[in-house]
PyMOL Python script that loads the backbone (N, CA, C, O; Angstrom):
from pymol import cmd

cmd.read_pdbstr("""\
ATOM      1  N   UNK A   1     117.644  87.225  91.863  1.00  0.00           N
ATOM      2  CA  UNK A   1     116.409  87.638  91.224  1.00  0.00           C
ATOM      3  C   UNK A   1     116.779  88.444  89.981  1.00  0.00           C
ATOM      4  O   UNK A   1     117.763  89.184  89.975  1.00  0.00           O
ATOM      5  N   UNK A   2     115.899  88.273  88.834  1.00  0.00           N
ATOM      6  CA  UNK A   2     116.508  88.816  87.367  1.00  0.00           C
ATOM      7  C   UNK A   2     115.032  89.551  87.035  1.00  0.00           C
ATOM      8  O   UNK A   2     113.943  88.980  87.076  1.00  0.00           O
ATOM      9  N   UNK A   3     115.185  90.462  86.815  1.00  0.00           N
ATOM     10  CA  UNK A   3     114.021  91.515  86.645  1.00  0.00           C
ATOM     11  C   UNK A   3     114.198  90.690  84.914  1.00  0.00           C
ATOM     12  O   UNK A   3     115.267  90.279  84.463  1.00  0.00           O
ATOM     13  N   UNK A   4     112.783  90.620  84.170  1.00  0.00           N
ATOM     14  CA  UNK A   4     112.677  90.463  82.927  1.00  0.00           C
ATOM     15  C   UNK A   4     113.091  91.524  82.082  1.00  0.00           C
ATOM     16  O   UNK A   4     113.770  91.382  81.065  1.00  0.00           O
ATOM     17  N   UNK A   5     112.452  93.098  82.755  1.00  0.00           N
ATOM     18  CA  UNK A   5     112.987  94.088  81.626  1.00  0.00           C
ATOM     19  C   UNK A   5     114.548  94.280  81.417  1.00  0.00           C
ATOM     20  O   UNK A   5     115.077  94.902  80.495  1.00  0.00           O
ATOM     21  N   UNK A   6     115.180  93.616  82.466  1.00  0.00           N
ATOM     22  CA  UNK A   6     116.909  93.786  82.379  1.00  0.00           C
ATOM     23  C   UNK A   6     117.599  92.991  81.575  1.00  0.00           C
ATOM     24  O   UNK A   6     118.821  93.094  81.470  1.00  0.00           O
ATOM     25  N   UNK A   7     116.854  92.066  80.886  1.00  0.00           N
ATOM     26  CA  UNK A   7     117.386  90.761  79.979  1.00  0.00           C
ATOM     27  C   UNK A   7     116.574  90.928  78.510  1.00  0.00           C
ATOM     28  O   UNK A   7     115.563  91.586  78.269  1.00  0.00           O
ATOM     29  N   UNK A   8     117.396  90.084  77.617  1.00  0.00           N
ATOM     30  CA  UNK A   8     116.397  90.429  76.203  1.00  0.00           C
ATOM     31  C   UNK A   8     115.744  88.654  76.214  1.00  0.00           C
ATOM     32  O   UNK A   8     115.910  87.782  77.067  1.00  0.00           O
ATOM     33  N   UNK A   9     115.380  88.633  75.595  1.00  0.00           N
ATOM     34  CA  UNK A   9     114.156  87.537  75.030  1.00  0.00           C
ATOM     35  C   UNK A   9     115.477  86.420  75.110  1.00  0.00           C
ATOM     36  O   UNK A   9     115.665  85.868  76.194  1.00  0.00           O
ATOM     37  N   UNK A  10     116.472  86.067  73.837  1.00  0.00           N
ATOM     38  CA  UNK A  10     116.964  85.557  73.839  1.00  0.00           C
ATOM     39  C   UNK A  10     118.075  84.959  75.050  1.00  0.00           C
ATOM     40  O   UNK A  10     118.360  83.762  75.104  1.00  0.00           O
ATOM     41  N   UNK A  11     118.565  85.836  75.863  1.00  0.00           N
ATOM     42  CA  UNK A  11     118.963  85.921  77.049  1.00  0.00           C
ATOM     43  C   UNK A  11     118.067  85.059  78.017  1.00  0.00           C
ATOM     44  O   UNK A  11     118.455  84.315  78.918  1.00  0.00           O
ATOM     45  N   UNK A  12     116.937  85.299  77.670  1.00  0.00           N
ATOM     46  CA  UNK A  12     116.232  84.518  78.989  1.00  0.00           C
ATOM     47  C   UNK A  12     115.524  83.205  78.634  1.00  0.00           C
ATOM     48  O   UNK A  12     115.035  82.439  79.464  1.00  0.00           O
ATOM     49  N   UNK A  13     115.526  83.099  77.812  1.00  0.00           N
ATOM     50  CA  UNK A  13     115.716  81.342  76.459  1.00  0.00           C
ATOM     51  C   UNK A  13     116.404  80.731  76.796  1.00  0.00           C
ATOM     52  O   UNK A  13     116.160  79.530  76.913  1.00  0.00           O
ATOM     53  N   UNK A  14     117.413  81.179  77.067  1.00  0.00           N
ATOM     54  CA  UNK A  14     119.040  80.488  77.269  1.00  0.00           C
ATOM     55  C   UNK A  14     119.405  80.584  78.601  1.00  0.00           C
ATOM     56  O   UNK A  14     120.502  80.133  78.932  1.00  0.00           O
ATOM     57  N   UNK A  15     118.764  81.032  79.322  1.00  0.00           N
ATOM     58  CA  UNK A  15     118.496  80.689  80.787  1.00  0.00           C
ATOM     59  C   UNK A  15     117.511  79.583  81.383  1.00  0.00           C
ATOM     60  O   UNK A  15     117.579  78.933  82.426  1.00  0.00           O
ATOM     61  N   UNK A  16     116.920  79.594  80.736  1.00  0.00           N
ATOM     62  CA  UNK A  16     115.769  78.772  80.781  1.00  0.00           C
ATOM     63  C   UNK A  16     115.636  77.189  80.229  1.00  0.00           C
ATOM     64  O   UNK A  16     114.871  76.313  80.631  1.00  0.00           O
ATOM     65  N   UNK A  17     116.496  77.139  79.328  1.00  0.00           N
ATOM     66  CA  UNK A  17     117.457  76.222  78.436  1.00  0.00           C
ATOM     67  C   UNK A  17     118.313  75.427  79.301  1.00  0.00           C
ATOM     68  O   UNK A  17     118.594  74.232  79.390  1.00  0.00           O
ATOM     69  N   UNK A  18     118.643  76.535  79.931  1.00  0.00           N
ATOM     70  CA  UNK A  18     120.010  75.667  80.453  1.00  0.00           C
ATOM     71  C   UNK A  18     119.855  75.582  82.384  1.00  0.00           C
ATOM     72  O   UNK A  18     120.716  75.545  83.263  1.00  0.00           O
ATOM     73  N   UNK A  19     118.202  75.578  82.434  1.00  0.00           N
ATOM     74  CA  UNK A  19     118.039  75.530  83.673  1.00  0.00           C
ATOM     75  C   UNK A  19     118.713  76.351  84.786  1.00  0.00           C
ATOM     76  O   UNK A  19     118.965  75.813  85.864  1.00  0.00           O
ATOM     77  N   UNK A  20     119.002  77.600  84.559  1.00  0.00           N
ATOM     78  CA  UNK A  20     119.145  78.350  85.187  1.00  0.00           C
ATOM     79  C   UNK A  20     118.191  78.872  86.355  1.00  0.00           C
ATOM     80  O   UNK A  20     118.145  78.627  87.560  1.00  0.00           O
ATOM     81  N   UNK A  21     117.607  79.514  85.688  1.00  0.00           N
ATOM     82  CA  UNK A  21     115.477  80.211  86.152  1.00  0.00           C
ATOM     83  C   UNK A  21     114.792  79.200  86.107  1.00  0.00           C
ATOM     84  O   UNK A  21     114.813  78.444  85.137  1.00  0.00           O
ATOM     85  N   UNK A  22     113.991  78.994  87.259  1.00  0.00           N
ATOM     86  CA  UNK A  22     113.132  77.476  87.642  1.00  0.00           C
ATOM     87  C   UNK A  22     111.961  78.307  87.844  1.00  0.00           C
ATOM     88  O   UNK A  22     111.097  77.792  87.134  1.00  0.00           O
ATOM     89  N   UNK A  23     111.382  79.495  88.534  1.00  0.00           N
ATOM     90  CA  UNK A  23     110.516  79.963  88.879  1.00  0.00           C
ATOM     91  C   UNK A  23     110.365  81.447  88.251  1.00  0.00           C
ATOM     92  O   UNK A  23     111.271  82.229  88.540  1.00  0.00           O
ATOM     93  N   UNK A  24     109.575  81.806  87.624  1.00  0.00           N
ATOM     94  CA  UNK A  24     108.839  83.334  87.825  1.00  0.00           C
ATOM     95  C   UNK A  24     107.992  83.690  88.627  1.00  0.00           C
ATOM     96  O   UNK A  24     107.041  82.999  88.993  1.00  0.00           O
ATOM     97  N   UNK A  25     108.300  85.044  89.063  1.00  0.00           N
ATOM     98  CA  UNK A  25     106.968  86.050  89.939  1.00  0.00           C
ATOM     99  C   UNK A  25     106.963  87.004  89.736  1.00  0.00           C
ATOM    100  O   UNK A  25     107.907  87.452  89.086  1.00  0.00           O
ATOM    101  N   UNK A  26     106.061  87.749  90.104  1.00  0.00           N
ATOM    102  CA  UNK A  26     105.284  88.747  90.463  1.00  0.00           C
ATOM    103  C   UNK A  26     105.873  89.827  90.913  1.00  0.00           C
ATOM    104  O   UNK A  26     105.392  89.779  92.045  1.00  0.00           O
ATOM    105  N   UNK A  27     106.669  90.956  90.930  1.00  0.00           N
ATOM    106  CA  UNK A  27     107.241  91.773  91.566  1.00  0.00           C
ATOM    107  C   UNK A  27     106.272  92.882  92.002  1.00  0.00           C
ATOM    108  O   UNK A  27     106.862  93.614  92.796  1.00  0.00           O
ATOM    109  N   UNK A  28     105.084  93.263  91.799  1.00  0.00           N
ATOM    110  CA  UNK A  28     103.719  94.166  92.478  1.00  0.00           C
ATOM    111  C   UNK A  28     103.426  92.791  93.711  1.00  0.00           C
ATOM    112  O   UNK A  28     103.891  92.674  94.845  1.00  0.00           O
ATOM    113  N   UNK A  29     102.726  92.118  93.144  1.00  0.00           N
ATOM    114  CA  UNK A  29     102.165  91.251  94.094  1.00  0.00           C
ATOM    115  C   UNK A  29     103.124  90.319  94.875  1.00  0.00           C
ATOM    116  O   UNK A  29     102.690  89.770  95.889  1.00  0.00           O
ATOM    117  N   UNK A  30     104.260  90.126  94.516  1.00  0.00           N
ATOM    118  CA  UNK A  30     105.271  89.499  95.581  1.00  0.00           C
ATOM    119  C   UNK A  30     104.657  87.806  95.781  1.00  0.00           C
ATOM    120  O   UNK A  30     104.413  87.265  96.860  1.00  0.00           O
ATOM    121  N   UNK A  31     104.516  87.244  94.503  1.00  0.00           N
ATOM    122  CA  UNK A  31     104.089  85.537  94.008  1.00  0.00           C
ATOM    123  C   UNK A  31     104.935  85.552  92.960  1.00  0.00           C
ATOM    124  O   UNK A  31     105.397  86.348  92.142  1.00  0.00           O
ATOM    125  N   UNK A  32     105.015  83.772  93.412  1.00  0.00           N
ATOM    126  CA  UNK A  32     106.482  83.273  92.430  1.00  0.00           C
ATOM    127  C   UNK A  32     105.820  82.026  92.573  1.00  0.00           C
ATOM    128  O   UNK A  32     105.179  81.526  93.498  1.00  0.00           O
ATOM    129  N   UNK A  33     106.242  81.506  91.027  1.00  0.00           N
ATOM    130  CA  UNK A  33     105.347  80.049  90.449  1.00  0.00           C
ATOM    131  C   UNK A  33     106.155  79.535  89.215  1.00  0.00           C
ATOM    132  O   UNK A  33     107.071  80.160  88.680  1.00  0.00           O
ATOM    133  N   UNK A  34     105.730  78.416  88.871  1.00  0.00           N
ATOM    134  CA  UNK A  34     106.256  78.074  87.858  1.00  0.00           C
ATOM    135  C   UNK A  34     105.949  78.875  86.278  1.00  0.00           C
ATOM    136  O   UNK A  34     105.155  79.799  86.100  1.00  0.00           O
ATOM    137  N   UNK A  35     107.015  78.075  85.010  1.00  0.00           N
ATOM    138  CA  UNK A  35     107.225  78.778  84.556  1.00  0.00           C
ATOM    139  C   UNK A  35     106.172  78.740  83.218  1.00  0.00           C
ATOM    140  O   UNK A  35     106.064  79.409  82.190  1.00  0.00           O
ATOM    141  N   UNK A  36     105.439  77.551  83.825  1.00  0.00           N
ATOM    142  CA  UNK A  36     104.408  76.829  82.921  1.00  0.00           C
ATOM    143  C   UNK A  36     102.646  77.850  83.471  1.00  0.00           C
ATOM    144  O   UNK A  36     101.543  77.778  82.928  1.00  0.00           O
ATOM    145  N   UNK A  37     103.032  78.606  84.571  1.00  0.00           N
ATOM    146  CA  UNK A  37     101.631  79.021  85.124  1.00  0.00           C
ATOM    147  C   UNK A  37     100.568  79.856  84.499  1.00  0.00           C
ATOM    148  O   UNK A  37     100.762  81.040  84.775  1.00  0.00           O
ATOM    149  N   UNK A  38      99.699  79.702  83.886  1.00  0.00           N
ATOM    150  CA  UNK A  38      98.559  80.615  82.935  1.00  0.00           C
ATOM    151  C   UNK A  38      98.980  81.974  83.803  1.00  0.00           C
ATOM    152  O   UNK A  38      99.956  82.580  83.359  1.00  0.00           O
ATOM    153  N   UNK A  39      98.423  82.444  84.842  1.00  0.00           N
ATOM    154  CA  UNK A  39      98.560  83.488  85.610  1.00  0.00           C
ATOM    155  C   UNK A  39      99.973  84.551  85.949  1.00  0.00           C
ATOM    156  O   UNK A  39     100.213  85.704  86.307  1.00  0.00           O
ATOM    157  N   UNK A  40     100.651  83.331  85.577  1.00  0.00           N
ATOM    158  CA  UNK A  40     102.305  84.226  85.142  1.00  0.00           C
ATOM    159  C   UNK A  40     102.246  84.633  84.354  1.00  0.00           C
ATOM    160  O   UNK A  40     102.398  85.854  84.393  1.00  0.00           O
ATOM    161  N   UNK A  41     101.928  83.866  82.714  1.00  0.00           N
ATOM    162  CA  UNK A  41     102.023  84.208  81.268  1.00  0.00           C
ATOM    163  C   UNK A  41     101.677  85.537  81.348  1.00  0.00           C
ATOM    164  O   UNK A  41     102.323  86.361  80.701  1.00  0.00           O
ATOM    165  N   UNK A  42     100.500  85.962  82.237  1.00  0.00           N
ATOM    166  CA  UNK A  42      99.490  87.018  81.766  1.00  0.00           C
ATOM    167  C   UNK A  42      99.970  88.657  81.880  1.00  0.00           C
ATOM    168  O   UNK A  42      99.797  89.693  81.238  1.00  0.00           O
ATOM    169  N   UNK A  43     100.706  88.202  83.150  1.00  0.00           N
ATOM    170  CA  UNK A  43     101.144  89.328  83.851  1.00  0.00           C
ATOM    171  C   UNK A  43     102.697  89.908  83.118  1.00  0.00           C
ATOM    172  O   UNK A  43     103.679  89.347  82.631  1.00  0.00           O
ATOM    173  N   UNK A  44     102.222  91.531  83.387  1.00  0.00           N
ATOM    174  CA  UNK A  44     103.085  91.978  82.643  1.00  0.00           C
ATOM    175  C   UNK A  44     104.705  92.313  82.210  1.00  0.00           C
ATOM    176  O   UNK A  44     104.645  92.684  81.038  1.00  0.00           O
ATOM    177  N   UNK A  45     105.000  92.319  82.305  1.00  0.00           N
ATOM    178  CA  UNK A  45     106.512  92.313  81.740  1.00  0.00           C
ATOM    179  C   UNK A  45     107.365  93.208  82.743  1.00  0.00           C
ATOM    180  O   UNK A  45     108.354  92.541  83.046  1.00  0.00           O
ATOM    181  N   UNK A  46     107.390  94.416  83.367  1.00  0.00           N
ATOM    182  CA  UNK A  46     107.696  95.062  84.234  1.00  0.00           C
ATOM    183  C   UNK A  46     107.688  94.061  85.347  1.00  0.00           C
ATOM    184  O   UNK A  46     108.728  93.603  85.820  1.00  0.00           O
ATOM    185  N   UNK A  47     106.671  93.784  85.693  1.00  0.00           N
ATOM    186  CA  UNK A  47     106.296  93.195  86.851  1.00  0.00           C
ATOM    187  C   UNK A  47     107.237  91.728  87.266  1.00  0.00           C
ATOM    188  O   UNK A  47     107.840  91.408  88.291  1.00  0.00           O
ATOM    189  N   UNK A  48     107.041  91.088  86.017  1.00  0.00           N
ATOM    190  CA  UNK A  48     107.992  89.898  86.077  1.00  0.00           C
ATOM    191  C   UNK A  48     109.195  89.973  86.139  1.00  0.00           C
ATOM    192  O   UNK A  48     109.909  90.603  85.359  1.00  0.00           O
ATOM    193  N   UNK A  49     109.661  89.119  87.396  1.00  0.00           N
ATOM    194  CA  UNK A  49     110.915  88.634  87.863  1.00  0.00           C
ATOM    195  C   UNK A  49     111.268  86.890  87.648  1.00  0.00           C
ATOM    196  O   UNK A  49     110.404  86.047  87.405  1.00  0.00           O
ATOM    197  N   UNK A  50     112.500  86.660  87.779  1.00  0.00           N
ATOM    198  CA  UNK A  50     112.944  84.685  87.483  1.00  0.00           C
ATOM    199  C   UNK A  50     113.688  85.214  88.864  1.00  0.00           C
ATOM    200  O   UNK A  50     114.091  86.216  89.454  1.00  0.00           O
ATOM    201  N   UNK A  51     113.546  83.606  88.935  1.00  0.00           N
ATOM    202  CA  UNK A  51     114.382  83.124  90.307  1.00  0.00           C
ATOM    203  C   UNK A  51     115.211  81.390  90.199  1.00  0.00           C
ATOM    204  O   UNK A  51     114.390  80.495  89.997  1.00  0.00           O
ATOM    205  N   UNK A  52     116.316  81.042  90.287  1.00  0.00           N
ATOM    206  CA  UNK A  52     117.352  80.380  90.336  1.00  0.00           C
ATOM    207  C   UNK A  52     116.311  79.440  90.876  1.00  0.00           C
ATOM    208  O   UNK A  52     115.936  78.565  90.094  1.00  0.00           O
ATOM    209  N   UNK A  53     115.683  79.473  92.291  1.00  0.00           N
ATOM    210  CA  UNK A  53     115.066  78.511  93.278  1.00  0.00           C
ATOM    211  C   UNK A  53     114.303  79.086  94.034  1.00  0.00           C
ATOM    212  O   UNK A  53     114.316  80.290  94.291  1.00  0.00           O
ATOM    213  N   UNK A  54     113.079  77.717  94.740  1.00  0.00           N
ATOM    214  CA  UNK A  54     112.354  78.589  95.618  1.00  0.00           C
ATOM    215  C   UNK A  54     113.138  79.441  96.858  1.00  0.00           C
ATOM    216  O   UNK A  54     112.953  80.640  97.064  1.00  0.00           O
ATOM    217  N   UNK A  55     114.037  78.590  97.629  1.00  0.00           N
ATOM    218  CA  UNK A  55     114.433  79.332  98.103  1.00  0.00           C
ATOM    219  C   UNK A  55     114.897  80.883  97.839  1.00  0.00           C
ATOM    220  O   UNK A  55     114.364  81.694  98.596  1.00  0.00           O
ATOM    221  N   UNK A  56     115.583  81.274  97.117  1.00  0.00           N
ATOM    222  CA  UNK A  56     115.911  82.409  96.294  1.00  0.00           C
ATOM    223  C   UNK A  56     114.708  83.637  96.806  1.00  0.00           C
ATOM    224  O   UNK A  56     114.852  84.704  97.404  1.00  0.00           O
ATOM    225  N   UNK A  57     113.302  82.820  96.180  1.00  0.00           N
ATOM    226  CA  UNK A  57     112.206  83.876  95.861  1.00  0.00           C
ATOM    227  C   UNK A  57     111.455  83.865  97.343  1.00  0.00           C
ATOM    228  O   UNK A  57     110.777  84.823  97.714  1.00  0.00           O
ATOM    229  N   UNK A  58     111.665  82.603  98.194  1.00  0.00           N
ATOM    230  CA  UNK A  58     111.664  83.006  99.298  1.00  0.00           C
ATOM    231  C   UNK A  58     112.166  83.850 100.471  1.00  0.00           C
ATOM    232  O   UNK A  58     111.518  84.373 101.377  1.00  0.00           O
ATOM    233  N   UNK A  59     113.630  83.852 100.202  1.00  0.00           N
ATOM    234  CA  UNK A  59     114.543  85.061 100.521  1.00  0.00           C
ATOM    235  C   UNK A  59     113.776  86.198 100.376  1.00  0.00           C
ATOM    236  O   UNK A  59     113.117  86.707 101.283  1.00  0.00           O
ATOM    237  N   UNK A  60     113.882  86.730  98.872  1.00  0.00           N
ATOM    238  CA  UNK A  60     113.168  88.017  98.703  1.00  0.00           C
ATOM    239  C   UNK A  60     111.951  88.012  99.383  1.00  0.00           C
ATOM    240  O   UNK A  60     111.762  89.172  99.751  1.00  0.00           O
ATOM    241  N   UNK A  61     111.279  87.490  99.641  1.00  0.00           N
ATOM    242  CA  UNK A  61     109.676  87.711 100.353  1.00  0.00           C
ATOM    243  C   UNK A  61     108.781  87.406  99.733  1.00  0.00           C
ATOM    244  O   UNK A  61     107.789  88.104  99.944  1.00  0.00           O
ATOM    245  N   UNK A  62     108.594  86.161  98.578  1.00  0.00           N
ATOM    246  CA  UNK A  62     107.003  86.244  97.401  1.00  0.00           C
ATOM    247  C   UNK A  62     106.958  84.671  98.251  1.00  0.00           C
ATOM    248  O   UNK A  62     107.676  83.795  98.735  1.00  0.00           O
ATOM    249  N   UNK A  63     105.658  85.040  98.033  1.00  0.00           N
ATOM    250  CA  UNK A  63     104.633  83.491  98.286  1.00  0.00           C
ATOM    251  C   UNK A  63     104.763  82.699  97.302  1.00  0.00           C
ATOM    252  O   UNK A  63     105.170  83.158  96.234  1.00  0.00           O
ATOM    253  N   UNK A  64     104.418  81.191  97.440  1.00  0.00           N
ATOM    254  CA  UNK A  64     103.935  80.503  96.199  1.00  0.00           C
ATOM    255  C   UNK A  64     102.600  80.605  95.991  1.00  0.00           C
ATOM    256  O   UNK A  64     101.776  80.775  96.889  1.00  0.00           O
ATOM    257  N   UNK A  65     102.285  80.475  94.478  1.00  0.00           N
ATOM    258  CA  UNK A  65     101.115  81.396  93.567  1.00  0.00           C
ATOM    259  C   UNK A  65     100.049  79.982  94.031  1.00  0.00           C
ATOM    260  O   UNK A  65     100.452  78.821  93.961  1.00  0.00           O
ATOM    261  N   UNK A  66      98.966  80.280  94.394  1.00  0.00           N
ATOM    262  CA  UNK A  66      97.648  79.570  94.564  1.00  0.00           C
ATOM    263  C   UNK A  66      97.901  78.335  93.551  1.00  0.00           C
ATOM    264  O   UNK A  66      98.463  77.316  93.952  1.00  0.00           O
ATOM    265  N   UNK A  67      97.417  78.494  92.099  1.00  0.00           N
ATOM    266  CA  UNK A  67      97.734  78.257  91.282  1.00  0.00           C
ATOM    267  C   UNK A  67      98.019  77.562  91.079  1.00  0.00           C
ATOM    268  O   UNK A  67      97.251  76.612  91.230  1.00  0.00           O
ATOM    269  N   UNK A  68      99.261  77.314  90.582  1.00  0.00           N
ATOM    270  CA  UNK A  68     100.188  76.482  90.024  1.00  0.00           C
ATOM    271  C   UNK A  68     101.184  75.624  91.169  1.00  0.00           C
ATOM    272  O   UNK A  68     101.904  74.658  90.919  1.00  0.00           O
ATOM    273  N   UNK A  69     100.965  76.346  92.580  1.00  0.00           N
ATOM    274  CA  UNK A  69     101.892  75.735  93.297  1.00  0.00           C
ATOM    275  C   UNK A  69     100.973  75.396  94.869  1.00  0.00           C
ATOM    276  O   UNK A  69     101.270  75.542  96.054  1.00  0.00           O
ATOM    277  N   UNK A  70      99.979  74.980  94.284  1.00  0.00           N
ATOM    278  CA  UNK A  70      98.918  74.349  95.488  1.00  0.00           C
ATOM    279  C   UNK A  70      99.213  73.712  96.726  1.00  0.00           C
ATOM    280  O   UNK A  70      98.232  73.650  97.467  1.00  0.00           O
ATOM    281  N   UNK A  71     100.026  73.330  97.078  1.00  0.00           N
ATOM    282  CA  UNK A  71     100.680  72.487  97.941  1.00  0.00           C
ATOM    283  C   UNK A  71     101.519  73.357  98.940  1.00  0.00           C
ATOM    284  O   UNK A  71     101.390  73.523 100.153  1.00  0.00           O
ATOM    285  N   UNK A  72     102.475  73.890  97.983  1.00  0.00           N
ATOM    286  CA  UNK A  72     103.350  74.807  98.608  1.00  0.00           C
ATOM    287  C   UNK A  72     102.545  75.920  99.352  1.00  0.00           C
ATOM    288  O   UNK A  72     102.931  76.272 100.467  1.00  0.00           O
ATOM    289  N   UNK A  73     101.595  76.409  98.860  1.00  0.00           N
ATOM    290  CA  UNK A  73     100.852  77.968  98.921  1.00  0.00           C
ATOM    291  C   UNK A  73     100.022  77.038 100.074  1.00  0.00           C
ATOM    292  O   UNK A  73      99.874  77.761 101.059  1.00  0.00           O
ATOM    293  N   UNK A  74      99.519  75.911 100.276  1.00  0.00           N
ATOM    294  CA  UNK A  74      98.515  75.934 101.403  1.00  0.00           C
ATOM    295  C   UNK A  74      99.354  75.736 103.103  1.00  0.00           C
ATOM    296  O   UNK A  74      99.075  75.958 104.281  1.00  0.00           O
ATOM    297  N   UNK A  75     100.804  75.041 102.084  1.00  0.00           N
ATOM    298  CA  UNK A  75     101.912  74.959 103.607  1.00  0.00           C
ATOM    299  C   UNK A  75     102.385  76.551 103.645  1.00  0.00           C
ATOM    300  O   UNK A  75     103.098  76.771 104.624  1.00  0.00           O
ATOM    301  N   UNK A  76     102.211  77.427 103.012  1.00  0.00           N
ATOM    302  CA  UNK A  76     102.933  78.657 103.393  1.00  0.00           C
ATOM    303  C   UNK A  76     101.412  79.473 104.411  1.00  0.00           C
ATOM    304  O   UNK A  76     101.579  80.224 105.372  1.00  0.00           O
ATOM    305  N   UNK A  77     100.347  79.143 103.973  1.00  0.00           N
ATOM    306  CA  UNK A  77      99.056  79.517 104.448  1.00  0.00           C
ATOM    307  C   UNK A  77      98.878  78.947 105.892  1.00  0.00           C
ATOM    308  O   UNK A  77      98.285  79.703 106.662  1.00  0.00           O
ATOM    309  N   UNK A  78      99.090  78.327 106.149  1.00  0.00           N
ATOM    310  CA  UNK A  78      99.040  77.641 107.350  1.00  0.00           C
ATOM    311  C   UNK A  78     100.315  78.249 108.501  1.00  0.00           C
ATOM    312  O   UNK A  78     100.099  78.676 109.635  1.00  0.00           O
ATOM    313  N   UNK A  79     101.598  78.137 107.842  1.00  0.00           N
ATOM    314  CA  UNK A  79     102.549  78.669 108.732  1.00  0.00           C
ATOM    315  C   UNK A  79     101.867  80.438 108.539  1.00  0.00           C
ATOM    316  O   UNK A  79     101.866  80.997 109.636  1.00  0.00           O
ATOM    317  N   UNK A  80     101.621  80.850 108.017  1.00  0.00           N
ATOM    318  CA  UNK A  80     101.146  82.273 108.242  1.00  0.00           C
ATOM    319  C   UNK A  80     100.024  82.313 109.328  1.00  0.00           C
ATOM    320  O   UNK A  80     100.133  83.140 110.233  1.00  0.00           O
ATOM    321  N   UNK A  81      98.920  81.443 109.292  1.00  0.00           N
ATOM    322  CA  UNK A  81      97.999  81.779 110.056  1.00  0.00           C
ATOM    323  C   UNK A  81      98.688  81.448 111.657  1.00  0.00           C
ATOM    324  O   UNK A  81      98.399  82.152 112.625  1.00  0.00           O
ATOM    325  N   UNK A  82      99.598  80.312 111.743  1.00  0.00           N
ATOM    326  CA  UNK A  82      99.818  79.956 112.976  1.00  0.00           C
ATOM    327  C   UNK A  82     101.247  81.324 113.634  1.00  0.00           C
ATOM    328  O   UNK A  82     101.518  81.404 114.832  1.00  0.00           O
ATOM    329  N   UNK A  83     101.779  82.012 112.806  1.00  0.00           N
ATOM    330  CA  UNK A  83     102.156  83.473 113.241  1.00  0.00           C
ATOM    331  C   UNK A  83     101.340  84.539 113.529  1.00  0.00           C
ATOM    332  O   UNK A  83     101.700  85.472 114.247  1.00  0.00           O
ATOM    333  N   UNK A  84     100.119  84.443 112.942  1.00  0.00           N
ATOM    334  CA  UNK A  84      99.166  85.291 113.286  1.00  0.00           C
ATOM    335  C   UNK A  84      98.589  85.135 114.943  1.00  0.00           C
ATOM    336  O   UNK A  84      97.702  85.879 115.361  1.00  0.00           O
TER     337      UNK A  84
END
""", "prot")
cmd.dss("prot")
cmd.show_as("cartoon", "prot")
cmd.util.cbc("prot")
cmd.orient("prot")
């Protein structure tokens, strides 16, 4: 996991470039989505983290974002309710 404020602009271009970072999230809200997601763009800079893979951001503990990752987020919704 790569906190955004720990990298400069160009640094994370060139990660991104070279397919490094596949996913951003959320580090308050603990959601991770693609890198194309309106709802990522928005959110602020502190907050944003990249991740290598889902797995990765699954490790750490973030959901997939409603959003952008519909599919994923309704199979993670479901295994949650059936732990409940």
């Amino acid at each position: 996991m790569i906190s955004h404020s720990d990298i400069t602009t160009r640094e994370l271009q060139r990660m991104i470039h070279r397919y490094t970072i596949h996913l951003g999230g959320n580090a308050s809200l603990k959601i991770y989505g693609t890198l194309h997601c309106r709802s990522g763009k928005r959110m602020k800079k502190v907050n944003r983290v990249f991740f290598e893979s889902e797995a990765e951001a699954i490790a750490h503990g973030y959901r997939p974002c409603a959003h952008c990752m519909r599919a994923a987020y309704q199979q993670w919704k479901l295994r949650k309710k059936q732990v409940e």
